[in-house]
ROSE-4610 file (N, C-alpha, C; in Angstrom, 1 decimal, always signed):
// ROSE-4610
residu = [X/X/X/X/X/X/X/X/X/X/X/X/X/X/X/X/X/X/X/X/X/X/X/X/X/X/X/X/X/X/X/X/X/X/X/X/X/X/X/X/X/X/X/X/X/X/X/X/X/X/X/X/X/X/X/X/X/X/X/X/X/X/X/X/X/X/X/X/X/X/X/X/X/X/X/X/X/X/X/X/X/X/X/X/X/X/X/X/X/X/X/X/X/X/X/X/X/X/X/X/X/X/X/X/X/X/X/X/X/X/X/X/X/X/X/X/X/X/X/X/X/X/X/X/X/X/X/X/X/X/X/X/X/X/X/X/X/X/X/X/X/X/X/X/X/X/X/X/X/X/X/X/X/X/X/X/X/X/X/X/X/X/X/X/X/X/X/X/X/X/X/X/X/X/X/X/X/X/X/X/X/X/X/X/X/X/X/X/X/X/X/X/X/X/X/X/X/X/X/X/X/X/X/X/X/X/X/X/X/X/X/X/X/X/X/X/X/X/X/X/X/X/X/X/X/X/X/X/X/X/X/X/X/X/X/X/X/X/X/X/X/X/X/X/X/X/X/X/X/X/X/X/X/X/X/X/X/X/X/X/X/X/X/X/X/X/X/X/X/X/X/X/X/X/X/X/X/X/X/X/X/X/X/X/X/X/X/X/X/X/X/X/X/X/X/X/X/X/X/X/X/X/X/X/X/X/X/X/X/X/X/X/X/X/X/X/X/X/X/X/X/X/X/X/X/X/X/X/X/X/X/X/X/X/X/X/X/X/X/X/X/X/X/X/X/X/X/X/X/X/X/X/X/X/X/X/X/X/X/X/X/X/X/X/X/X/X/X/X/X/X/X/X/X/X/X/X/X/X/X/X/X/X/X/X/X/X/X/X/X/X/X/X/X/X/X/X/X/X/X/X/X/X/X/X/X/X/X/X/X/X/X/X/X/X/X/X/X/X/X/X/X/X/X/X/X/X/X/X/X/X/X/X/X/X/X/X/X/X/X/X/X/X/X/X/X/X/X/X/X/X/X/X/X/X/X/X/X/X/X/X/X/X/X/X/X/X/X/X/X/X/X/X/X/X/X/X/X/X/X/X/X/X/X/X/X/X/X/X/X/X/X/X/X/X/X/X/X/X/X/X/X/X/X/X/X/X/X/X/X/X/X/X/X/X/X/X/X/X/X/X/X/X/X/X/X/X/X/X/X/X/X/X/X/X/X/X/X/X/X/X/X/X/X/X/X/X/X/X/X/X/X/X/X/X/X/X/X/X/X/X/X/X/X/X/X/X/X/X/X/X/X/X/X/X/X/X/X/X/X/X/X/X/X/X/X/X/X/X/X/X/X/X/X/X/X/X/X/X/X/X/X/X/X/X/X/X/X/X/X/X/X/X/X/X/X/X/X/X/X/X/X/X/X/X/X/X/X/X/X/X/X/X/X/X/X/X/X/X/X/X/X/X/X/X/X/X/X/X/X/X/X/X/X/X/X/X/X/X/X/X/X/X/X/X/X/X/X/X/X/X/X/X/X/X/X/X/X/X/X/X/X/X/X/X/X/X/X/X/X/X/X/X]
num = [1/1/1/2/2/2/3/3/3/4/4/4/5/5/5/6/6/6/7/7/7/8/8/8/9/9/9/10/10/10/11/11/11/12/12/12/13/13/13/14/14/14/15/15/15/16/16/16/17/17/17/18/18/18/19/19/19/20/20/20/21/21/21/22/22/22/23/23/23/24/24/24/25/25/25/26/26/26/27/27/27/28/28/28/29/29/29/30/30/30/31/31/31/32/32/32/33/33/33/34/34/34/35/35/35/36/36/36/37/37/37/38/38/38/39/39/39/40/40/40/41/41/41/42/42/42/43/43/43/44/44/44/45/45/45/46/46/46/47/47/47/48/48/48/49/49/49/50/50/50/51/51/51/52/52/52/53/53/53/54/54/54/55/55/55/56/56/56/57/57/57/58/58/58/59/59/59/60/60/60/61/61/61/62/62/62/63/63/63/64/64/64/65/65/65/66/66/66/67/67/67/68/68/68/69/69/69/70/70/70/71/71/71/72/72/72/73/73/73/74/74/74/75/75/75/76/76/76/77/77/77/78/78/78/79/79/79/80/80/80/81/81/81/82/82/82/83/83/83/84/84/84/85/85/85/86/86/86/87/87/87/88/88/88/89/89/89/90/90/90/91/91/91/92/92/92/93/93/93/94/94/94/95/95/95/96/96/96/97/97/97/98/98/98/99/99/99/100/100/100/101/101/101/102/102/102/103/103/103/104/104/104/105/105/105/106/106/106/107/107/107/108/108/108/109/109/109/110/110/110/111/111/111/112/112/112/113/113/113/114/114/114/115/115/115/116/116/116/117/117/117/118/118/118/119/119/119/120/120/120/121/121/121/122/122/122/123/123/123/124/124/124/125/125/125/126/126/126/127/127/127/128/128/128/129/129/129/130/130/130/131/131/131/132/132/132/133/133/133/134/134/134/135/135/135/136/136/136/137/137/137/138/138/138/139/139/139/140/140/140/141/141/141/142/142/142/143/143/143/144/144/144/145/145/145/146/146/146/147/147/147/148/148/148/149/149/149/150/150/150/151/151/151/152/152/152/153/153/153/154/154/154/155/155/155/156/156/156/157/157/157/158/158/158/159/159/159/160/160/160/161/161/161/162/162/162/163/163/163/164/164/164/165/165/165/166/166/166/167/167/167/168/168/168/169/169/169/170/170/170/171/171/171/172/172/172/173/173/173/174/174/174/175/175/175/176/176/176/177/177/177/178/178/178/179/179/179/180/180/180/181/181/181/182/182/182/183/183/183/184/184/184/185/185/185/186/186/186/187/187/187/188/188/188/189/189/189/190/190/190/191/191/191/192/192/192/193/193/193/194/194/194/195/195/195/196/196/196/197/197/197/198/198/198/199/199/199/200/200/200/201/201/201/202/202/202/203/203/203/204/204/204/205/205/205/206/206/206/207/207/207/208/208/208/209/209/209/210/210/210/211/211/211/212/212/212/213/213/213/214/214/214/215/215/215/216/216/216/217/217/217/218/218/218/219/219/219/220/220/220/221/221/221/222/222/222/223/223/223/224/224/224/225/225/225/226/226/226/227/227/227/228/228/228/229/229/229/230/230/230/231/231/231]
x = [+92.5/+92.5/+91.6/+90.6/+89.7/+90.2/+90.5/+90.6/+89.7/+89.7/+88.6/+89.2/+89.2/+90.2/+89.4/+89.4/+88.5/+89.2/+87.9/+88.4/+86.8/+87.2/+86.0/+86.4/+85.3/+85.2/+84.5/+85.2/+84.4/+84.2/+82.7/+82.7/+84.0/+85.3/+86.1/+87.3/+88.0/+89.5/+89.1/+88.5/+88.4/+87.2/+87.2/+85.9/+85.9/+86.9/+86.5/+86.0/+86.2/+85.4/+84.0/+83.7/+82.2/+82.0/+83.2/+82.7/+82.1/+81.5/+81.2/+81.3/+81.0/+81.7/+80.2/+80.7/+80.1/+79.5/+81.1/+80.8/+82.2/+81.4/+82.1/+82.1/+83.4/+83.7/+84.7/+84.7/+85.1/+84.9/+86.0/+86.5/+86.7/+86.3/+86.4/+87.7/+88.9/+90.0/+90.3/+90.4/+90.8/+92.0/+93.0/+94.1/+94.3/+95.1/+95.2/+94.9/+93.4/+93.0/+91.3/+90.9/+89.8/+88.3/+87.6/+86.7/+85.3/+85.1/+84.5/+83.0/+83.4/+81.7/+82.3/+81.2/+82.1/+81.1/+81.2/+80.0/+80.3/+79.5/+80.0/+78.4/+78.4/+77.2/+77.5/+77.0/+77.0/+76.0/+76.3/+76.0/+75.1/+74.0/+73.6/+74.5/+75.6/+75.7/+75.3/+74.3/+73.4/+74.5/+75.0/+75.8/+76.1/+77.0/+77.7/+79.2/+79.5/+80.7/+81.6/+82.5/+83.5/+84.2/+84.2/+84.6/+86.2/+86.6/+88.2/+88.1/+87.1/+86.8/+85.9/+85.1/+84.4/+85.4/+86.1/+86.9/+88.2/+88.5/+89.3/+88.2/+86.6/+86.4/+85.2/+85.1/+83.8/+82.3/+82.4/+80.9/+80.3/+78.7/+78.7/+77.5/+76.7/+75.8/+74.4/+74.2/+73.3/+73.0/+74.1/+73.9/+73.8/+73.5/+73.2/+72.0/+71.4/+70.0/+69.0/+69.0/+68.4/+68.8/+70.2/+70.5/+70.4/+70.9/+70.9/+71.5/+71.3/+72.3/+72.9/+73.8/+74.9/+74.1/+73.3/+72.4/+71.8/+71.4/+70.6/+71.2/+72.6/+73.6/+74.7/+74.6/+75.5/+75.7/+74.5/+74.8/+74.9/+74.6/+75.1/+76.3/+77.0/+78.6/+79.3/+78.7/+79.4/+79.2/+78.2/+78.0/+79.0/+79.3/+80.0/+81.6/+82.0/+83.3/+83.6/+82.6/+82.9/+84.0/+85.1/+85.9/+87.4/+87.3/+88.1/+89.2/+90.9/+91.7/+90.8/+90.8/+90.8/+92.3/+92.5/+93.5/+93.3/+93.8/+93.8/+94.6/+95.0/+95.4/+95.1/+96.7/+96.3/+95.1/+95.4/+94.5/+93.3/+94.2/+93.9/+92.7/+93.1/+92.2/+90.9/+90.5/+89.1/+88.6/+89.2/+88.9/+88.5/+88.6/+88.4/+87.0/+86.8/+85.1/+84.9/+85.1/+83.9/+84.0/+85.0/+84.2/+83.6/+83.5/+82.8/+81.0/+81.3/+79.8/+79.1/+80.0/+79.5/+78.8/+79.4/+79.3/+78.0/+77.9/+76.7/+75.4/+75.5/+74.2/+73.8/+74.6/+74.4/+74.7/+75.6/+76.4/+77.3/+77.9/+78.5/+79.7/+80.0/+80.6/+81.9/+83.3/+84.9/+85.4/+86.1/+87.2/+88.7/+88.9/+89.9/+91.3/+91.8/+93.5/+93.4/+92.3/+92.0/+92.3/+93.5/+93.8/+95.5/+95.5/+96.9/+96.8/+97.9/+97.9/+99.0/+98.7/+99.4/+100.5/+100.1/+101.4/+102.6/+101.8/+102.8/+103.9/+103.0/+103.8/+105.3/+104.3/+104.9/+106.1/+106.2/+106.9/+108.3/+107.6/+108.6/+109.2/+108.4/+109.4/+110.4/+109.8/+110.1/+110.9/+111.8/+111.7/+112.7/+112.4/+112.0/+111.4/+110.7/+109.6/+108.5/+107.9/+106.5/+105.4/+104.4/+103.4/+102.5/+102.1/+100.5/+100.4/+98.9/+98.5/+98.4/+98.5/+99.0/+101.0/+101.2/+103.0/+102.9/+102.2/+102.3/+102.2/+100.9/+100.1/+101.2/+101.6/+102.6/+104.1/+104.4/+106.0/+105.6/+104.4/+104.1/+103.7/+103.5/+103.1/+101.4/+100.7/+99.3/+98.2/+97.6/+97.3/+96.0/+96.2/+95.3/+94.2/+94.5/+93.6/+91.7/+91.2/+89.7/+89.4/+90.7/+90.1/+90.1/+89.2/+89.2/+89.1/+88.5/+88.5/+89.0/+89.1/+89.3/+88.2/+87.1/+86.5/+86.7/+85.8/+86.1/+86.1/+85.3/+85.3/+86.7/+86.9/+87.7/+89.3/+89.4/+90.9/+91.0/+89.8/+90.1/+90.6/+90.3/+90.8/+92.5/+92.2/+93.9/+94.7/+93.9/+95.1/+95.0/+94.6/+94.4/+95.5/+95.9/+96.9/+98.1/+98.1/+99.2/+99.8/+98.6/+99.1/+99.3/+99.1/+100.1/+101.3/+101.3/+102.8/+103.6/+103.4/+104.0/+104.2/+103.7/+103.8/+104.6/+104.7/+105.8/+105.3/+104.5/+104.0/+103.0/+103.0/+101.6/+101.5/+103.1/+103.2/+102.7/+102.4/+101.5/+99.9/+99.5/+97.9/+97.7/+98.9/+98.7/+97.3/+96.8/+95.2/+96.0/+96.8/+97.3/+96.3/+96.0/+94.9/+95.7/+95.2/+96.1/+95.7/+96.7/+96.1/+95.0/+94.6/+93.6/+92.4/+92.3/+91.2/+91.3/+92.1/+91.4/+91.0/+91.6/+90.6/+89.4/+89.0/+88.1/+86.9/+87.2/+86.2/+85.4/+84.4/+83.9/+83.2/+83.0/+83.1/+83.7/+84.3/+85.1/+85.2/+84.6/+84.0/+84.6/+84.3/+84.7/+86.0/+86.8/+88.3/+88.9/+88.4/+88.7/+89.1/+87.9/+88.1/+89.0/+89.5/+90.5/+92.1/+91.7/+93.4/+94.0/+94.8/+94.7/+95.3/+96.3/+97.1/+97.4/+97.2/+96.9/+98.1/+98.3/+99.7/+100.5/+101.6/+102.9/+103.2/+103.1/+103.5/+104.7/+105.2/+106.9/+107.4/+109.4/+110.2/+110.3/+110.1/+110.4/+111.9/+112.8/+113.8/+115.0/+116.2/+117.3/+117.7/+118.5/+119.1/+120.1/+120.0/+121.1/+122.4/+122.8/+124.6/+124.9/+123.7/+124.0/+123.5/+122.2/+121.7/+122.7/+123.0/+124.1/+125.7/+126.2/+126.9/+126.6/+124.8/+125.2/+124.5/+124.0/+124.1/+125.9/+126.3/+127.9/+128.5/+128.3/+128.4/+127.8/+126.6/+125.9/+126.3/+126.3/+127.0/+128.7/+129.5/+130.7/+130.5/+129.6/+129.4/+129.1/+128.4/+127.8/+129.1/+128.6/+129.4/+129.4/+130.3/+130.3/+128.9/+129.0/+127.7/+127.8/+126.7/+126.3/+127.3/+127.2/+127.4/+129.2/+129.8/+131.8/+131.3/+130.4/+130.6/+130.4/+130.1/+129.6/+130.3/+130.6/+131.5/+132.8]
y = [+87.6/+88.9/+88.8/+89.7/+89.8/+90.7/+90.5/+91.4/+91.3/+92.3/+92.0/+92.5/+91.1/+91.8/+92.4/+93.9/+94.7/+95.0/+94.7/+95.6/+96.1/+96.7/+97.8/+97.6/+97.7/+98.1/+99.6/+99.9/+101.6/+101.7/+103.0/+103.5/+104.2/+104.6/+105.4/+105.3/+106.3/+106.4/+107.1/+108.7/+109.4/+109.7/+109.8/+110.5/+111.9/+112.8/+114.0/+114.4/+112.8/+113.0/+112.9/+112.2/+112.0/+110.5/+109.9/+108.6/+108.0/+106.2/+106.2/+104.4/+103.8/+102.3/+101.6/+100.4/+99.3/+98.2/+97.9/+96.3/+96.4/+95.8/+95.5/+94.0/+93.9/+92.8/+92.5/+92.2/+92.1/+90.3/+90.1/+88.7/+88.3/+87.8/+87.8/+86.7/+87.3/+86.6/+86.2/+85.4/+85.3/+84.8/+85.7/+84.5/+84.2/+85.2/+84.6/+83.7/+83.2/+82.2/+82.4/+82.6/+83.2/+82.1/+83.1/+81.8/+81.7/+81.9/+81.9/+82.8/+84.1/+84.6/+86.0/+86.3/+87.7/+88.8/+89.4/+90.7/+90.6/+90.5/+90.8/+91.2/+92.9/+93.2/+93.8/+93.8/+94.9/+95.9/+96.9/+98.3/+99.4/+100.0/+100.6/+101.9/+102.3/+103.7/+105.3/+105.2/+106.0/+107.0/+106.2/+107.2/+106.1/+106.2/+105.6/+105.4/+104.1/+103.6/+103.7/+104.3/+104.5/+103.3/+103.3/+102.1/+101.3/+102.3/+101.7/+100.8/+101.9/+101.1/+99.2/+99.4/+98.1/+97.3/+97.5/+96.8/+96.2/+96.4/+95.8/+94.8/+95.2/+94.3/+93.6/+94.2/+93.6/+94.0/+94.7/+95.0/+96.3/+96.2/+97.2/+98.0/+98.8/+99.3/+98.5/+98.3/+97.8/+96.3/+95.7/+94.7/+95.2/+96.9/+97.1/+97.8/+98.1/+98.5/+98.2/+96.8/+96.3/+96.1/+96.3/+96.4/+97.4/+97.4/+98.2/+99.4/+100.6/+101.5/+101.6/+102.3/+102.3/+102.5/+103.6/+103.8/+102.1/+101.5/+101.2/+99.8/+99.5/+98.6/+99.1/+99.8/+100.8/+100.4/+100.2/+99.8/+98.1/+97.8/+96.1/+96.2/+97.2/+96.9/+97.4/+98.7/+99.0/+97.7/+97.0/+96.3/+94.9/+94.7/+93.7/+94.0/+95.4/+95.7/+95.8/+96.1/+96.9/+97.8/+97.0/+97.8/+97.2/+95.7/+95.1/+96.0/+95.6/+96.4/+96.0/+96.6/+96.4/+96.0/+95.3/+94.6/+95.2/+95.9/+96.5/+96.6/+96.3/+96.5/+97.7/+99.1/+100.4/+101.0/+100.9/+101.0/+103.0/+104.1/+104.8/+105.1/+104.3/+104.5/+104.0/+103.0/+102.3/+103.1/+103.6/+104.4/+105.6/+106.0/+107.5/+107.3/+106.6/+105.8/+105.1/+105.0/+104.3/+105.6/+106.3/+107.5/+108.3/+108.3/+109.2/+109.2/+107.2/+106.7/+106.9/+107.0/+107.5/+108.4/+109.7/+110.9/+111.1/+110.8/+111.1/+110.2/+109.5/+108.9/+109.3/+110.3/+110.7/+110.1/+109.5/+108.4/+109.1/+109.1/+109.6/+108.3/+107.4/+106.4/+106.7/+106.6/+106.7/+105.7/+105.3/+104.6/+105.4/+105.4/+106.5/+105.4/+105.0/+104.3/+103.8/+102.5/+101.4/+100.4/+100.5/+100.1/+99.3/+98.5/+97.7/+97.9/+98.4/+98.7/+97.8/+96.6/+96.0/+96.3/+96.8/+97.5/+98.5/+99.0/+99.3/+98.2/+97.6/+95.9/+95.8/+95.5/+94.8/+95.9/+96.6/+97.6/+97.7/+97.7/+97.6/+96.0/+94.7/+93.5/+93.5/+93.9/+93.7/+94.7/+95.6/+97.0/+96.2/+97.5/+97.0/+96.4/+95.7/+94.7/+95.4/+94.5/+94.9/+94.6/+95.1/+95.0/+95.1/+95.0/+95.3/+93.5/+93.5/+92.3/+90.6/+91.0/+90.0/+89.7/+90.6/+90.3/+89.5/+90.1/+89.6/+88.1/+87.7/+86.4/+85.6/+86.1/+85.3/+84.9/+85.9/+86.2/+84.5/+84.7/+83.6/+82.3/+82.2/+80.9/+80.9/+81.7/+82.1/+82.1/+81.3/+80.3/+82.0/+82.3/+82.9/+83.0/+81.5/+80.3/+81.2/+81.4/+81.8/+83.5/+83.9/+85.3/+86.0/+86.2/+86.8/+87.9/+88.7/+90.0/+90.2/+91.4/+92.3/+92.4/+91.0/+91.4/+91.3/+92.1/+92.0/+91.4/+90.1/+89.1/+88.2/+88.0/+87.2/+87.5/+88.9/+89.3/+89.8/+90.1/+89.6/+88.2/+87.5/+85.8/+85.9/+86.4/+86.2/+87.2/+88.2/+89.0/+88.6/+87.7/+86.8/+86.3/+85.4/+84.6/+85.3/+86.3/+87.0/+88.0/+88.5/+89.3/+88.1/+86.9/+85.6/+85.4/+85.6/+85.0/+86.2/+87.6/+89.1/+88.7/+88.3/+88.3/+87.2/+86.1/+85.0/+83.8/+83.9/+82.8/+81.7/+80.4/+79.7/+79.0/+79.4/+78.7/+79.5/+80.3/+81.8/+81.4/+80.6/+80.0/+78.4/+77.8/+76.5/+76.9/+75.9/+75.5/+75.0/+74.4/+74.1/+73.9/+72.6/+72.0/+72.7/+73.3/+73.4/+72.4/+72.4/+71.7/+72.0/+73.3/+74.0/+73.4/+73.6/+72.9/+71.8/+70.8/+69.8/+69.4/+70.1/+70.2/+70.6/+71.4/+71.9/+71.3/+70.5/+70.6/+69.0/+69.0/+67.9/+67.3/+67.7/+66.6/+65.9/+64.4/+64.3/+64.0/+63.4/+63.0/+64.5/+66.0/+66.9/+67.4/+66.8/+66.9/+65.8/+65.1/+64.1/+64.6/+65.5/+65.7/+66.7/+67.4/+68.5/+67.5/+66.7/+65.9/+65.2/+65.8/+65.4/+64.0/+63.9/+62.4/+61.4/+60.2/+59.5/+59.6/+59.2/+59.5/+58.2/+58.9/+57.8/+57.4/+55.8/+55.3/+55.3/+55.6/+55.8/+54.4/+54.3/+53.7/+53.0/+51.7/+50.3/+50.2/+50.2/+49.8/+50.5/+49.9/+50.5/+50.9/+51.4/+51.8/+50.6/+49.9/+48.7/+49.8/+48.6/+49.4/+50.2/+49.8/+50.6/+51.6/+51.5/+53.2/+54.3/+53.3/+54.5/+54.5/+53.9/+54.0/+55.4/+55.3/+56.4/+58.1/+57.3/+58.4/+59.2/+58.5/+58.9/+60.0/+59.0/+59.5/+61.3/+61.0/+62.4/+63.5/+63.3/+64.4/+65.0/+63.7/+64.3/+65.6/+65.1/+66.1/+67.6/+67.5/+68.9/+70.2/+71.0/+72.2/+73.1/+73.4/+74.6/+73.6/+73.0/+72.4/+72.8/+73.7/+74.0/+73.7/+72.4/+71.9/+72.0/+72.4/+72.8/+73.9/+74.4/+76.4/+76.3/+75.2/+75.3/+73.7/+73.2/+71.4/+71.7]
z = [+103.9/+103.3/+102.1/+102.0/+100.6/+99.5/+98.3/+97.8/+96.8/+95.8/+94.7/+93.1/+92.3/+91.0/+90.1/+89.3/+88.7/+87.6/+86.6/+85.2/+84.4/+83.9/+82.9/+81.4/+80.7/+79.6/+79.4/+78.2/+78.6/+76.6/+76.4/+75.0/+74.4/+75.1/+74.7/+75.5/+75.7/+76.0/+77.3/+77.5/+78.4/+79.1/+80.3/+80.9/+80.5/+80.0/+80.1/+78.5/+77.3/+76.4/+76.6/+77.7/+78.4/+77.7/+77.8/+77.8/+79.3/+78.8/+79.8/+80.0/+81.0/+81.0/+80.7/+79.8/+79.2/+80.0/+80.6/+81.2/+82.2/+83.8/+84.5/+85.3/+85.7/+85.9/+87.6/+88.4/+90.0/+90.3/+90.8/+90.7/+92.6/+93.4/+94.8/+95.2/+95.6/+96.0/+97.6/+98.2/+99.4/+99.7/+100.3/+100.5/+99.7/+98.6/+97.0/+96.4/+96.3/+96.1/+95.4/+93.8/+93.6/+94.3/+94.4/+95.6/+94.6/+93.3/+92.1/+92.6/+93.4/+93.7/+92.7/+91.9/+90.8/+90.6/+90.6/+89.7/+88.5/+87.9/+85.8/+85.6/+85.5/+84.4/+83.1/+82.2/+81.0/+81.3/+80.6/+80.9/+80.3/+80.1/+78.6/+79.5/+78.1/+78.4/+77.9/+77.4/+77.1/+75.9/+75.5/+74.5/+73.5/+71.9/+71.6/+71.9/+71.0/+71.3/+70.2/+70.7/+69.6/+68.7/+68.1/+66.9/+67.1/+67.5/+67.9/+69.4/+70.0/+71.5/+71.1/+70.2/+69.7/+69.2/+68.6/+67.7/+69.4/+70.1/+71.0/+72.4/+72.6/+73.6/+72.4/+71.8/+71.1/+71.0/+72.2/+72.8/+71.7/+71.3/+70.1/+71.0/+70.6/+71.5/+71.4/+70.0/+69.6/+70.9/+71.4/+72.6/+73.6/+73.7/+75.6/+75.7/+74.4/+74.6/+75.6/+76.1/+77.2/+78.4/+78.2/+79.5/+80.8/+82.0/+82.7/+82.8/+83.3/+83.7/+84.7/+84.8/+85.9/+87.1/+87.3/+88.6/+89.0/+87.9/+88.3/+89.1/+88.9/+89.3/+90.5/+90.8/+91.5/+92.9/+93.2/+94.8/+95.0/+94.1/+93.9/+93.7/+93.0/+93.1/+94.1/+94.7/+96.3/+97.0/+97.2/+97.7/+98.3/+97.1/+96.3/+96.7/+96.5/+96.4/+98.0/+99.3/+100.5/+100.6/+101.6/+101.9/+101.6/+100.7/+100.3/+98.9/+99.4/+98.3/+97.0/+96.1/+94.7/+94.0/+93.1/+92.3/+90.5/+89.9/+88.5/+87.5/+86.7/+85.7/+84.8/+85.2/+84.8/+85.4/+87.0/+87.9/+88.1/+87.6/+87.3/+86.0/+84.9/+83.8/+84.5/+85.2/+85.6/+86.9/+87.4/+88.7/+88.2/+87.0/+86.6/+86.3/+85.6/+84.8/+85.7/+87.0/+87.9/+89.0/+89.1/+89.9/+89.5/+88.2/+87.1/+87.4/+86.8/+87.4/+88.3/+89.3/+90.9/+91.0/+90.2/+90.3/+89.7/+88.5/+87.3/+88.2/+88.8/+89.3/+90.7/+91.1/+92.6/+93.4/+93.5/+94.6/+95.2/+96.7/+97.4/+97.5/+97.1/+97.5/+96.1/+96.5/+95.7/+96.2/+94.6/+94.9/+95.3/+96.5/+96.6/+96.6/+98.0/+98.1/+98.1/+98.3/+98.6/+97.4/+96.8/+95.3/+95.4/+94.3/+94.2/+92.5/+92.0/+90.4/+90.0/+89.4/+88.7/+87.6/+87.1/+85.7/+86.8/+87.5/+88.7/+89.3/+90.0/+90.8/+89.5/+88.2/+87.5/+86.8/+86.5/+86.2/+87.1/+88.7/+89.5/+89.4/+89.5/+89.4/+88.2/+87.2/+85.4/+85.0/+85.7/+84.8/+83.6/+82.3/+81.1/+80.3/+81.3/+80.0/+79.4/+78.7/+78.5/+79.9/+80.1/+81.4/+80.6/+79.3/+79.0/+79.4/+79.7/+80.5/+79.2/+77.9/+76.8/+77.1/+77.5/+77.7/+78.7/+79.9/+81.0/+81.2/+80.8/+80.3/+79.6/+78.4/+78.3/+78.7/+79.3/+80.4/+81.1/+81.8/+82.8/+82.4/+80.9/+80.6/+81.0/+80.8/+81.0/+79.5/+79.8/+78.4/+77.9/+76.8/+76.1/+75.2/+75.6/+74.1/+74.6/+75.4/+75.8/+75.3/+75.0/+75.0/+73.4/+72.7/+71.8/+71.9/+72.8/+72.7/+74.4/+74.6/+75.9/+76.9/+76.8/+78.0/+79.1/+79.8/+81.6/+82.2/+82.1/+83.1/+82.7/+81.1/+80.8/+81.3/+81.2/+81.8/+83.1/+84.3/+85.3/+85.8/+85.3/+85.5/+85.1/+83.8/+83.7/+84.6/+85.1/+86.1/+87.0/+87.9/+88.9/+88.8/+88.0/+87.6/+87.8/+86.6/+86.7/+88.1/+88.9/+90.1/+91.5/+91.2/+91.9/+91.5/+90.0/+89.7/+90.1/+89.9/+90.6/+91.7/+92.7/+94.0/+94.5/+93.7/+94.0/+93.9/+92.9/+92.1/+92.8/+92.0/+92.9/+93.8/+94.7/+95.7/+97.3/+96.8/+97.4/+97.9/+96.9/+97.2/+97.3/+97.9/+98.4/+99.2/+99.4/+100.5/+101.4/+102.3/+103.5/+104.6/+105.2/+106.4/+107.6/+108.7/+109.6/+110.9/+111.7/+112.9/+113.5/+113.3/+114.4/+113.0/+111.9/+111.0/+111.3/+111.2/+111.8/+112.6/+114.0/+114.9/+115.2/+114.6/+114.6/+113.4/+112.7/+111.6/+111.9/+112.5/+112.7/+111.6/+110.5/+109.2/+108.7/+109.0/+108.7/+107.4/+106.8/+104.8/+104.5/+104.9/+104.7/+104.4/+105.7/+105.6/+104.9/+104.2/+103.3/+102.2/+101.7/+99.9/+100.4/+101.5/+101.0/+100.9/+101.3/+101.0/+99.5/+98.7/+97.4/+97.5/+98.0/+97.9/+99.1/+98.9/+100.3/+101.1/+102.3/+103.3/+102.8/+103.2/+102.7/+103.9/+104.0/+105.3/+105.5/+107.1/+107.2/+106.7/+106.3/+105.7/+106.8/+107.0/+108.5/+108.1/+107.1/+107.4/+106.5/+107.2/+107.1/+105.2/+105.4/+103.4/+103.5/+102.1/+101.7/+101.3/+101.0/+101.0/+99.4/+98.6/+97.3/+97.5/+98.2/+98.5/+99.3/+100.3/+101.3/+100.4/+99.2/+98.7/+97.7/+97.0/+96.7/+97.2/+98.3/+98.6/+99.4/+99.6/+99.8/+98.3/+97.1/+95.7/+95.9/+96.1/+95.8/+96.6/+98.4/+98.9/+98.4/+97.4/+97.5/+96.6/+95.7/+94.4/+95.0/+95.8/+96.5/+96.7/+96.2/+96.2/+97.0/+98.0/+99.1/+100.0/+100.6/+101.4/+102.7/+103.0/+104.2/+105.7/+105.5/+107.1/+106.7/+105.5/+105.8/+106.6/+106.6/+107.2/+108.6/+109.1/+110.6/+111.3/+110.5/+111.2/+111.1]
């Protein structure tokens, strides 16, 4: 399954102030597992940026003078996104200013359902907590030592993290060889490096009598154990 994790920077709060987005950022996941291919452009958005908006990602205008416009990046990011879910954090705010985008450059292409809103997920796993994506990050033990400001590329990464640990944590994106891969993969040097730890040769012999003593010890300890409900 592909999905693709998205966040924006934008000059303001609203599109119907006529703001407009800065800097975008799309992270390519497979099989909950990010596969490091990303879109990250900055943005000239032909307007200024509001001061409160600078003061949380960083970005001033004076650094997008040379950049691109949205037309002019537009179908690199349809491109990019196809028909894969998107993944968001306050999934509505970024969909408003990228269908906005759409719109203003003459694009026929919306992000319509094709979405998973995290503060949602999380709302639902968490009710009560906090869900802004600094709570979240640290709910999970999600290191924030790289991010000084709110950019896009940097906190799609950490919502990667965090929309794994939502979903049931990192045991979600094991890599797992299957039989049919190894069958199938005639390199073998190849199927090498995916093995982290060498094979443990089976045990040749029997348990001495301290081991089966305690293991004796340790089943008595066992509380309500499975096999009283069925022996």
């Amino acid at each position: 399954m592909r999905e693709i994790i998205l966040d924006t920077e934008t000059t303001g709060l609203s599109v119907k102030d006529g703001h407009r987005v800065v800097e975008i950022a799309a992270c390519e996941m497979k099989n909950y597992i990010l596969t490091g291919e990303t879109f990250h452009v900055y943005i000239n958005p032909e307007r200024e940026i509001d001061i409160n908006a600078s003061n949380i990602h960083g970005i001033r205008i004076e650094d997008l003078n040379e950049k691109p416009k949205f037309a002019q990046i537009c179908n690199d990011l349809i491109k990019f996104i196809k028909d894969s879910r998107l993944v968001i954090h306050n999934a509505e705010f970024d969909i408003s200013f990228l269908n906005n985008e759409f719109e203003i450059c003459g694009s026929n292409y919306r992000i319509k359902n094709n979405y998973l809103d995290t503060i949602k997920l999380a709302r639902k796993k968490l009710p009560g907590s906090l869900v802004n994506l600094d709570a979240l990050c640290r709910r999970f033990n999600i290191s924030l030592d790289k991010r000084e400001y709110h950019g896009a590329l940097v906190d799609t990464h950490l919502l990667a993290d965090v929309y794994i640990e939502l979903i049931g944590g990192k045991q979600t994106s094991l890599n797992l060889i299957t039989k049919s891969k190894i069958n199938n993969d005639n390199n073998l040097e190849d199927l090498k490096n995916h093995l982290d730890k060498k094979q443990i040769n089976e045990r040749q012999f029997l348990p001495n009598k301290k081991e089966l003593e305690k293991h004796i010890d340790f089943i008595k300890n066992i509380k309500n154990p499975i096999w009283d409900k069925y022996f």
